[in-house]
C-alpha positions as CSV (number, residue, x, y, z in Angstrom):
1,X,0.0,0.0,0.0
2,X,3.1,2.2,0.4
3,X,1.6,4.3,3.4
4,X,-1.7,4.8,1.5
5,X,-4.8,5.6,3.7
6,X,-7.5,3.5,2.9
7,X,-5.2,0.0,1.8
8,X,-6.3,-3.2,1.0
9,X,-9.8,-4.4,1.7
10,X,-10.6,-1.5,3.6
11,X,-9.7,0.9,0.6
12,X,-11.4,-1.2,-1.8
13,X,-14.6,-0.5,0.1
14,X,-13.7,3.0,0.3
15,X,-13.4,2.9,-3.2
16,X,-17.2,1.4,-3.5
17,X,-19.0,3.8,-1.3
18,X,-17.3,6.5,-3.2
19,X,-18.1,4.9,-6.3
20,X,-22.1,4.7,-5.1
21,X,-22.5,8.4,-4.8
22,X,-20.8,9.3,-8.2
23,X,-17.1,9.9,-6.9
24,X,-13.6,8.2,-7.1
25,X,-10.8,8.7,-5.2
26,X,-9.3,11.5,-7.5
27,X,-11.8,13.4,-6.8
28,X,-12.0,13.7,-3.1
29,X,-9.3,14.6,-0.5
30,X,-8.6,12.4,2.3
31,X,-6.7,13.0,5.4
32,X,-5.9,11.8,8.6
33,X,-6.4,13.7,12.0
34,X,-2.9,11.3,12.8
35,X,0.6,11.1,10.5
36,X,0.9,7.3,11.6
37,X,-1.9,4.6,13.3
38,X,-1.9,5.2,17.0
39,X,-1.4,2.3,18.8
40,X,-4.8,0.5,19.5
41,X,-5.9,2.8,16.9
42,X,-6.4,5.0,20.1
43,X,-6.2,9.1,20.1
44,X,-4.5,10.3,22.9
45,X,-6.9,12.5,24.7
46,X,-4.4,14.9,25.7
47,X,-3.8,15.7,22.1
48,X,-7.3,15.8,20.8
49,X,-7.9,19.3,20.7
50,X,-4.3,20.3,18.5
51,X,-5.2,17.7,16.5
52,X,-9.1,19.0,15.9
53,X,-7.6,22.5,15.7
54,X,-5.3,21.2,12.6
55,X,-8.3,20.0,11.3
56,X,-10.5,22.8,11.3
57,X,-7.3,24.8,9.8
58,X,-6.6,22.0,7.3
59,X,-10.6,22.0,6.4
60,X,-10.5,26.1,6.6
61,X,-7.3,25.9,3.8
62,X,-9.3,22.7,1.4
63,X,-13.0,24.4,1.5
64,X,-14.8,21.3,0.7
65,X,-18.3,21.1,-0.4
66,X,-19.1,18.3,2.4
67,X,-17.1,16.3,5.0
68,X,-17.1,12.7,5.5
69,X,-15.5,11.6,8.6
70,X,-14.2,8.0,9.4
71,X,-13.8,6.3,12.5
72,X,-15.1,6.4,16.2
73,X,-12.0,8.3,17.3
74,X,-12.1,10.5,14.5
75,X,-15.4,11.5,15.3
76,X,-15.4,11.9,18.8
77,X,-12.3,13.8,18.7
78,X,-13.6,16.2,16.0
79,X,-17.3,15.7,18.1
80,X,-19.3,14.3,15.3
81,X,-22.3,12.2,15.8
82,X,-22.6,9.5,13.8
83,X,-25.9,9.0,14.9
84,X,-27.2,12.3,14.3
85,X,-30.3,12.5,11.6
86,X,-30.3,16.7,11.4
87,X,-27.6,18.3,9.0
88,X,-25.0,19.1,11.3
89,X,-22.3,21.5,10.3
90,X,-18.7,21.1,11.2
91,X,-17.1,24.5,12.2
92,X,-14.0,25.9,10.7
93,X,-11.2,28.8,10.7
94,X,-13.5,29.8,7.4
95,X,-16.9,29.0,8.6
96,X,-19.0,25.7,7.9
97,X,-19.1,22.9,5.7
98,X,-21.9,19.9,6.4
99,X,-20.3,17.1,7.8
100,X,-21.1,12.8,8.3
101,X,-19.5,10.8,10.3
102,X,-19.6,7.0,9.4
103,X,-17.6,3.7,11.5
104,X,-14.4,3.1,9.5
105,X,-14.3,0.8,6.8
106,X,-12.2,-1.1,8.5
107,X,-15.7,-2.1,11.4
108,X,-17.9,-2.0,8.3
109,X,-16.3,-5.5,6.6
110,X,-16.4,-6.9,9.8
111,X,-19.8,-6.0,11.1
112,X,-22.1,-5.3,7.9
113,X,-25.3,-4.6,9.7
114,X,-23.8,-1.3,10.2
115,X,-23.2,-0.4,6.8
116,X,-27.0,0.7,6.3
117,X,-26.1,4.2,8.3
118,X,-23.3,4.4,6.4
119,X,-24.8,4.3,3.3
120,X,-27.2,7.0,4.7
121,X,-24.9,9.4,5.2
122,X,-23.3,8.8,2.1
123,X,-26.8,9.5,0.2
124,X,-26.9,12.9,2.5
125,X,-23.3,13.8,1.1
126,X,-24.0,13.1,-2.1
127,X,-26.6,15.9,-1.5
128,X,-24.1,18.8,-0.7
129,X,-22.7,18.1,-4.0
């Protein structure tokens, strides 16, 4: 994978939710709220608000039409609901941009049942498009 985010199985899945709302990997950006995995996959608290900050600024810089988040600790460190049903809004350095959160790809292979929220967020991205 050669550091690629998104590798393997968990990429090619990427790759097909993209694909269901009209999108490839070209044309999105995706980042990561870490340079490397954590171990455990685990944030360290203590460094959750820089790394939200850098996010906001990074999101403030890329003005993006929507925001998908990935991941438990990506979303409760940027606190995004995953469960949310209203159109939440995910504040920035340059103001707002509508934001989703969804379980990583990564949970999704191994627990299906949960991709039916994730395809519902992805139909309510496709929206901001």
């Amino acid at each position: 994978s050669g550091g690629q985010l998104f590798a393997g199985k968990t990429g090619m899945l990427l790759d097909a939710m993209l694909g269901a709302i009209g999108l490839t990997r070209t044309e999105v950006r995706i980042g990561a709220l870490v340079a490397s995995r954590p171990p455990g996959g685990m944030i360290d608290p203590a460094l959750a608000d820089r790394l939200a900050e850098v996010a906001r600024h990074h999101v403030s810089l890329v003005r993006p039409k929507a925001l998908l988040v990935t991941g438990q600790h990506a979303m409760r460190t940027l606190r995004i609901d995953p469960a949310t049903t209203d159109q939440p809004q995910f504040n920035h350095g340059g103001g707002t941009v509508a934001v989703r959160g969804i379980h990583h790809p990564r949970l999704l292979i191994e627990r299906p049942l949960l991709k039916r929220q994730a395809w519902e967020a992805l139909k309510q991205v496709r929206t901001y498009l």
